[in-house]
C-alpha positions in Angstrom: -8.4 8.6 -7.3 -11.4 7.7 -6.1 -12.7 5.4 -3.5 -15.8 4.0 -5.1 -14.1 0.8 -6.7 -17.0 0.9 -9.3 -16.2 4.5 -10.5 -15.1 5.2 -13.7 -12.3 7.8 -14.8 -15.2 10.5 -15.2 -16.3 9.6 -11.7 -19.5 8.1 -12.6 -20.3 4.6 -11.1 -20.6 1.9 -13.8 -24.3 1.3 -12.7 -24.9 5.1 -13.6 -22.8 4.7 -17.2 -25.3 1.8 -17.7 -28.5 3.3 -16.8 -27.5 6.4 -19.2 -26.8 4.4 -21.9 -30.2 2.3 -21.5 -31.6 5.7 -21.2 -30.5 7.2 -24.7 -31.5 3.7 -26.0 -34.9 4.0 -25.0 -34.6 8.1 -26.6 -33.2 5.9 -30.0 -35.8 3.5 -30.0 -39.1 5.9 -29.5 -37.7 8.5 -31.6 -37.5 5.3 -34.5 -40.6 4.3 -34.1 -42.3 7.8 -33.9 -40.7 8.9 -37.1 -42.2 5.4 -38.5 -45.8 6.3 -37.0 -45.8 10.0 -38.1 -44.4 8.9 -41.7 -47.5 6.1 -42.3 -50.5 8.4 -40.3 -49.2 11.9 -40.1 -48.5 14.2 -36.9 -52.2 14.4 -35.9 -53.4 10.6 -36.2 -49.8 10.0 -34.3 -51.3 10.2 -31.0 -48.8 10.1 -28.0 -50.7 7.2 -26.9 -49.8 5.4 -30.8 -46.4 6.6 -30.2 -45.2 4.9 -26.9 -47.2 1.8 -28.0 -45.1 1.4 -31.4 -42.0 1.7 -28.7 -42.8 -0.4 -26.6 -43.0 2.0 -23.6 -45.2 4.2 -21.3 -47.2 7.2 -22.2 -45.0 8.8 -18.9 -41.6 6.8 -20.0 -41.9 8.5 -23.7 -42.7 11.9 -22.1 -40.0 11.7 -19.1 -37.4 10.6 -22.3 -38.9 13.4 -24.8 -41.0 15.8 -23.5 -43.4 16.3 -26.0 -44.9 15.0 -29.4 -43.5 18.2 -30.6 -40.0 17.2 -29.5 -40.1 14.3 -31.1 -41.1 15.5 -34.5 -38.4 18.2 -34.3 -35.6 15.7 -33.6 -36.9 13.2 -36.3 -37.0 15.9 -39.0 -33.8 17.2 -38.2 -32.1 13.6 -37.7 -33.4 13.0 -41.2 -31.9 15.9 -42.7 -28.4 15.3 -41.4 -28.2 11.8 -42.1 -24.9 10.4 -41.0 -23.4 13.6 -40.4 -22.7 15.1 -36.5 -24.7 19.0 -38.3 -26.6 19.7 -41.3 -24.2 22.2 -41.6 -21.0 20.1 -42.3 -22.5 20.3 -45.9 -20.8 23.2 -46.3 -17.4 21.4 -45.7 -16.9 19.6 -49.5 -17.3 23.3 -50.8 -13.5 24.2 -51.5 -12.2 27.0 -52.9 -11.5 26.1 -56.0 -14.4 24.8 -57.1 -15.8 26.8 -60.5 -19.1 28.5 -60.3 -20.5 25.6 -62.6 -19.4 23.1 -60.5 -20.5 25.3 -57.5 -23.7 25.5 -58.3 -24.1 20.9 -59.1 -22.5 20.5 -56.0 -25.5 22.5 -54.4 -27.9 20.7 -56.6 -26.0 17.4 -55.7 -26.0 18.3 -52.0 -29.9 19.2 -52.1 -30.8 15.7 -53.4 -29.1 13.8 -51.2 -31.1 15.9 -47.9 -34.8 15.6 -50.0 -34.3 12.3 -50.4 -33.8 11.2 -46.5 -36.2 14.1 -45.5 -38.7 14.4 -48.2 -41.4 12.5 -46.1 -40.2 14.6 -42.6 -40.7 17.9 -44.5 -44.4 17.1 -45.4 -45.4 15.7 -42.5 -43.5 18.9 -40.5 -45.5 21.1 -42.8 -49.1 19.4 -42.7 -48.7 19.7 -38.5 -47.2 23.4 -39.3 -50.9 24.1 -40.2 -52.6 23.1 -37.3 -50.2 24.0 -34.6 -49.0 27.0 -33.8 -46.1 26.2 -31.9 -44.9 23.6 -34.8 -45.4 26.5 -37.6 -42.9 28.1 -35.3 -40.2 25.3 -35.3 -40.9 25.2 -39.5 -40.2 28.7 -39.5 -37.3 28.0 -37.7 -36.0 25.1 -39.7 -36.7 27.6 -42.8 -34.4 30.2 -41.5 -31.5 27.7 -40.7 -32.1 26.2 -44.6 -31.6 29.7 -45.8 -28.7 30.7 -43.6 -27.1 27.7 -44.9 -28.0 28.7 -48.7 -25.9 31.4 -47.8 -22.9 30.6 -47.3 -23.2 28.0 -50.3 -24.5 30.4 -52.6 -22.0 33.1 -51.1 -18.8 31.6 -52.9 -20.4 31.4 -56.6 -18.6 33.9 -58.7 -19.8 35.5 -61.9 -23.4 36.2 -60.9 -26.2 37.1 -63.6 -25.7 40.6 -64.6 -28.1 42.7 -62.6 -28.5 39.7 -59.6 -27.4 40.6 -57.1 -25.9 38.2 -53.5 -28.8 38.1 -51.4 -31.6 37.4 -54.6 -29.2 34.6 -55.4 -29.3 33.2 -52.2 -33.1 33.5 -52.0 -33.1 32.2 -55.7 -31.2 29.1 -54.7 -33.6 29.0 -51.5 -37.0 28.8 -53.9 -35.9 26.5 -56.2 -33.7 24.1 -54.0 -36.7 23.8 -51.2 -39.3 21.5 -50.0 -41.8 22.6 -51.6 -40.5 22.4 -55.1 -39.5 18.6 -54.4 -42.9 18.6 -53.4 -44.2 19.6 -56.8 -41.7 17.7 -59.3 -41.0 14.6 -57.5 -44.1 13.9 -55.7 -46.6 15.1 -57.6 -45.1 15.0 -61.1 -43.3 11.5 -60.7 -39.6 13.4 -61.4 -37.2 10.4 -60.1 -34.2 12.0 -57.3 -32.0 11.8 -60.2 -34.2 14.1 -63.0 -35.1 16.1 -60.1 -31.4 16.6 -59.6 -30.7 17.8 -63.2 -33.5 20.2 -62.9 -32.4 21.6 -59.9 -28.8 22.1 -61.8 -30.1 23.2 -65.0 -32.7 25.6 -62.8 -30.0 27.2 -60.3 -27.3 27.3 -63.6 -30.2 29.2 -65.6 -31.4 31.6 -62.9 -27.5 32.8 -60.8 -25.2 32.5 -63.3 -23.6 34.5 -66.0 -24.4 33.5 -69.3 -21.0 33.0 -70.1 -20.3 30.7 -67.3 
């Protein structure tokens, strides 16, 4: 027991359970209203200064709460990627095993809609400040490598390959057409709506990994 009548069972006062939790809504509320400023102006014109005023807070208060501009960008890309779920990774979870290589492969397609079309506007504005910052080109490499490890282990289970294709092209074939940068080309630029850009993807991955048989 303790004798502080105001602890709770973690042995933290109720004043310091409060100020944490007003703490991580102030993280919540500038991390919302910086992924709203760097969606409408882009990571340059999304001054720190832009940032804390959309929040409602300090220049020091979004700093002492974040760090960095960088920081924030990171987290808002990354919360928009995983969406409702606790990792990007728990993706992997609806795969079972006995899921056919055709199904396999939609469920990918199906999987890779659903992240483009909460991150879509995170990816291009992480890329656009990937060009003009050094450390940010960094983080996008980063995010790159995570996208491909997880390609991997979705692309691991398809059975009944191309003839001649062999487990890691797949996975880098599934990488290159199930990326940023073609959402970038079809939907964006082209006008594909989430669900045509869907059947391409499936069409595309079905055409390029699997056995003509399959």
């Amino acid at each position: 027991m303790t004798d502080n009548p105001d602890a709770t069972t973690d042995g933290r006062s109720r004043q310091q359970r409060v100020g944490e939790a007003l703490r991580e809504d102030t993280r919540r509320r500038i991390l919302a209203a910086a992924g709203a400023e760097f969606a409408a102006h882009g990571y340059r014109a999304a001054t720190v200064a832009k940032l804390a005023a959309a929040a409602g807070v300090s220049v020091q208060t979004l700093y002492l709460a974040w760090g960095s501009k960088r920081a924030l960008l990171r987290a808002w890309t990354e919360a928009a990627i995983a969406g409702d779920a606790a990792e990007p990774d728990d993706a992997a979870a609806r795969f079972g095993d006995d899921l056919t290589a055709g199904a396999r492969i939609d469920l990918i397609a199906e999987i890779f809609i659903e992240v483009a079309g909460r991150a879509a506007t995170a990816w291009a504005v992480y890329r656009d400040a990937a060009g003009v910052d050094p450390e940010i080109a960094d983080d996008w490499d980063d995010l790159q490598r995570r996208r491909h490890g997880l390609f991997t282990r979705l692309v691991g289970g398809v059975s009944d390959l191309a003839p001649g294709l062999s487990p890691s092209e797949a996975v880098d074939t599934a990488w290159a057409i199930a990326s940023p940068e073609t959402y970038d080309l079809l939907v964006r630029r082209r006008g594909y709506s989430l669900e045509g850009f869907r059947a391409w993807v499936s069409r595309s991955l079905r055409a390029a990994l699997l056995a003509p048989a399959t």
